[in-house]
C-alpha positions in Angstrom: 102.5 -197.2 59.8 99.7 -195.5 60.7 100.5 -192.4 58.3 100.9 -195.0 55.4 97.0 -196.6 56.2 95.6 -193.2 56.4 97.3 -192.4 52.9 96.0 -195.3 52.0 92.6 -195.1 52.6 92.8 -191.7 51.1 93.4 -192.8 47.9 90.9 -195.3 47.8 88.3 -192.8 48.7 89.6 -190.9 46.0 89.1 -193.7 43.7 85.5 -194.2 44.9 84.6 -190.8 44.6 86.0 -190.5 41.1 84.1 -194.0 40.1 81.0 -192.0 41.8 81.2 -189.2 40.0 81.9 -191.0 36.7 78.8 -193.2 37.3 76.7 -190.1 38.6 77.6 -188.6 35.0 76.5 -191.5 33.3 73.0 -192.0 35.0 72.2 -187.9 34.4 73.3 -189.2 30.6 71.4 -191.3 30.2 68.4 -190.1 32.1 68.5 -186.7 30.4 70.0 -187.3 26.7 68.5 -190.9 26.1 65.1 -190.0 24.9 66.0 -185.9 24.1 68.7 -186.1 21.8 72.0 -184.4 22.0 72.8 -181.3 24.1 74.3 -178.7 22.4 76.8 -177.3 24.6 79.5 -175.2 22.4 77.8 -175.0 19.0 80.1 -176.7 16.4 82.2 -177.6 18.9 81.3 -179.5 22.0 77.9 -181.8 22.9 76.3 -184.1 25.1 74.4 -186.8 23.5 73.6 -190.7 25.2 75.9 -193.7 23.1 76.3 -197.1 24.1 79.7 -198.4 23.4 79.5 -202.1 23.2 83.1 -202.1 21.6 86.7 -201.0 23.0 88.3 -197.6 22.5 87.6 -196.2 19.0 85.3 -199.1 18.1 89.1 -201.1 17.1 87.6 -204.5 17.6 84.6 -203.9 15.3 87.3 -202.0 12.8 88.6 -205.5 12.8 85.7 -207.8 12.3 86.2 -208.9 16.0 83.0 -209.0 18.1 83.7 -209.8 21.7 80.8 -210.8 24.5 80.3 -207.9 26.9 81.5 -210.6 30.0 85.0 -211.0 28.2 85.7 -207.3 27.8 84.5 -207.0 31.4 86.8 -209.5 32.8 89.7 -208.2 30.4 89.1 -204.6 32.1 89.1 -205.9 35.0 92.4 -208.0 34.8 94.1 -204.9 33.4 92.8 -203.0 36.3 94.5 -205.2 38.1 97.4 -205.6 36.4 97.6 -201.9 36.7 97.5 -201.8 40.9 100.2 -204.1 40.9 102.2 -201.7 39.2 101.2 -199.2 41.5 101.3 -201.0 44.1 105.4 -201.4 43.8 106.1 -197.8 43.6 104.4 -197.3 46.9 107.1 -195.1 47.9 107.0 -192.8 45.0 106.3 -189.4 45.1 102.1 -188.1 45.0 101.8 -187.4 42.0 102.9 -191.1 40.7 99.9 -192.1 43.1 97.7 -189.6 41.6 98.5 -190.7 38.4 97.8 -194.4 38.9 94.6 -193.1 41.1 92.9 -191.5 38.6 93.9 -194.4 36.0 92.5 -197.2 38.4 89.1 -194.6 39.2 88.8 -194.4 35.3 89.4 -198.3 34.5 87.2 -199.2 36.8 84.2 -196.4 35.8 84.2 -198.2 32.6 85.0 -202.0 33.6 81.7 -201.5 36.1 79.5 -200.3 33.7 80.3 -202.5 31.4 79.9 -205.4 33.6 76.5 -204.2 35.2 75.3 -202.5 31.9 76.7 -204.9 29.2 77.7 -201.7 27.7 79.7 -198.9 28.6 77.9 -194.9 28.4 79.6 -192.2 26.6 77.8 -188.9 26.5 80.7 -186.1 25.5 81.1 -185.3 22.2 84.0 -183.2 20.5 83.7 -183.0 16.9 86.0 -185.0 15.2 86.5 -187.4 17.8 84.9 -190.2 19.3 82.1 -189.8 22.3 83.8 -190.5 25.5 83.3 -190.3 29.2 84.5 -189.1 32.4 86.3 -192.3 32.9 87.8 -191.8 30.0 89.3 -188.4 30.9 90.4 -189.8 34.2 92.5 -192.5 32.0 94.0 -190.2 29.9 94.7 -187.7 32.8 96.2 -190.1 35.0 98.3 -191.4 32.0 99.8 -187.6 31.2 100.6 -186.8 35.2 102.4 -190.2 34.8 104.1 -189.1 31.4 104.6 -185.5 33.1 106.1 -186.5 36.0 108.5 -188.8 34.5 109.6 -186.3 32.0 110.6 -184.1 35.0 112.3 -186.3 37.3 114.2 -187.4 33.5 115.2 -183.4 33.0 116.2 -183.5 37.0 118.4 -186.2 36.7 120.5 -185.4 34.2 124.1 -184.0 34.9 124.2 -180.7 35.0 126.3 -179.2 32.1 
C-alpha cells in the first residue's frame, strides 16, 4: 500500500510541476513578447511571439461560426480532464509509461483548462511556420498522446504469436 501512495503522489507532483512549468512559460510570454513583438529564435523557422487564444485547437469553433464563452470551454476542459483521470485511473496497474502518458496529458489539459479559466484566454507563444502558435501544454498533450500510441503499438507487436 504504502509503495502505491508514494507512486501516487509522485505523479501528482509530476503533474504540478509540469502545470508549473507550463504556467512559468506563459507568464515570461507574456511579460517579455507582449509589448516587444516576436522573438526570432531559428530565422524562418521557429519564434516566440505572445497570442491569446480565445478559441479551441486550430481556431475550429470560429472556422465554424461557433463562438463559445470562455467559462463553457473552461468547464468543458475541465470535464474532459476529468473524464481523462477516470480513464487513467482504471489502468492503475499498467505499466509506467501508460502513467506517464496519461500524466503528461492531464499536466497539459489542465495548463490550458487553468489559464483559460483564470485568464479567459489561453497563452500560446511558440511559433513554427506553417502551424498554429502553441504552448507547452500543448506539447505535453501531444507527448502524452504519442507515449500512449507508442506503447500500445509495442505491447500490440509483443503479443502477437510468434511465426
Amino acid at each position: 500500500m504504502r509503495a502505491s501512495r508514494a507512486y501516487f503522489l509522485g505523479l501528482l507532483a509530476c503533474i504540478l510541476a509540469l502545470v508549473g512549468c507550463d504556467h512559468a512559460t506563459k507568464l515570461a510570454a507574456a511579460t517579455a513578447l507582449r509589448e516587444h513583438g516576436p522573438l526570432v529564435v531559428v530565422p524562418g523557422v521557429v519564434d516566440l511571439s505572445y497570442t491569446e487564444n480565445h478559441d479551441v485547437a486550430f481556431d475550429g469553433l470560429s472556422r465554424l461560426s461557433l463562438h463559445a464563452p470562455a467559462a463553457w470551454l473552461a468547464l468543458v476542459a475541465l470535464s474532459i480532464t476529468a473524464a481523462t483521470v477516470v480513464v487513467w485511473v482504471r489502468r492503475r496497474r499498467a505499466a509506467w509509461p501508460v502513467h506517464a502518458g496519461f500524466a503528461c496529458i492531464v499536466a497539459g489539459a489542465l495548463g490550458n483548462a487553468v489559464d483559460r479559466a483564470a485568464r479567459g484566454h489561453v497563452v500560446d507563444f511558440i511559433h513554427v511556420r506553417f502551424w498554429p502558435v502553441f504552448n507547452v501544454a500543448d506539447i505535453l498533450v501531444v507527448a502524452g498522446m504519442a507515449i500512449l500510441l507508442l506503447w500500445r503499438l509495442v505491447a500490440a507487436r509483443d503479443l502477437r504469436p510468434a511465426a
